[in-house]
matplotlib code that plots the C-alpha trace (Angstrom):
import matplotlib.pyplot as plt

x = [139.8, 143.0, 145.7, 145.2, 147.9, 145.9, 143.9, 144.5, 141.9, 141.8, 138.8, 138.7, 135.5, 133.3, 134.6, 136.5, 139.2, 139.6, 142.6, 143.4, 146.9, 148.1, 149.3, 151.4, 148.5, 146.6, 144.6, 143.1, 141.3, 143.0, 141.3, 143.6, 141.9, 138.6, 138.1, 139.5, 137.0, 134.3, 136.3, 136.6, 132.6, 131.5, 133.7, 133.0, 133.5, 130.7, 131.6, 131.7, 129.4, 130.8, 133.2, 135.6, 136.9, 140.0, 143.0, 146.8, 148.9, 147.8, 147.3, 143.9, 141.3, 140.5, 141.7, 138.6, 139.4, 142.7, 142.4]
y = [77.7, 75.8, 77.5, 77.7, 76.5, 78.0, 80.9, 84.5, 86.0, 89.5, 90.8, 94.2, 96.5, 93.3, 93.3, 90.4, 89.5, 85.9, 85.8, 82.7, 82.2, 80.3, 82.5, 80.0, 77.8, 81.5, 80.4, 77.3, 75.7, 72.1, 69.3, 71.4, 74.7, 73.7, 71.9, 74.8, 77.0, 74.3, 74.9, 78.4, 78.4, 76.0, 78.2, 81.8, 84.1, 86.0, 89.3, 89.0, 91.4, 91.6, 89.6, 89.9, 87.3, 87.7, 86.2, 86.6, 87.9, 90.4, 87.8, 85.9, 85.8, 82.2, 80.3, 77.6, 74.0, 72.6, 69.0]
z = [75.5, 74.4, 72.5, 68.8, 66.2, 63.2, 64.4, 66.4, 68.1, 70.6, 72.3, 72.9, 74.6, 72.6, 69.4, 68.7, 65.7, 64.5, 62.2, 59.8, 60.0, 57.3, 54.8, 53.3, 52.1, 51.1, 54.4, 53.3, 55.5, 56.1, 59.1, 62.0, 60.9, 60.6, 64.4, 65.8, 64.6, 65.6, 69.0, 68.9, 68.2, 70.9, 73.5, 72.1, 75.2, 77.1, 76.3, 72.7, 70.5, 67.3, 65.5, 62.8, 60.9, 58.5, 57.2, 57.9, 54.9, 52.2, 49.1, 50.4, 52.9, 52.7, 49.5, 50.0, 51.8, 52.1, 50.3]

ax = plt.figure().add_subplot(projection="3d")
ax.plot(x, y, z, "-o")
ax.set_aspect("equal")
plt.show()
């Protein structure tokens, strides 16, 4: 899996955590954003169980699309 520009993500013992990162934009999810979790989704590892997905920054998870 290429390196992400937008997006964080740890595995540890299965459970995996998929961070938004653009706290700027209240994690919006712009073009960039949105084929890397395509990506992130077409490569999801083996050993994944559970996953948690959450945004960076305290204000928003995800503020809707980026347009």
């Amino acid at each position: 899996m290429e390196p992400f520009k937008t997006l964080q993500f740890e595995l540890s013992d299965g459970v995996g955590q998929l961070t938004i990162c653009r706290p700027q934009s209240l994690n919006s999810l712009n073009f960039q954003t949105l084929q890397e979790l395509n990506n992130f989704a077409k490569h999801t590892p083996e050993d994944l169980q559970v996953l948690i997905i959450k945004g960076a920054g305290d204000r928003a998870f995800v503020a809707g699309g980026g347009i």
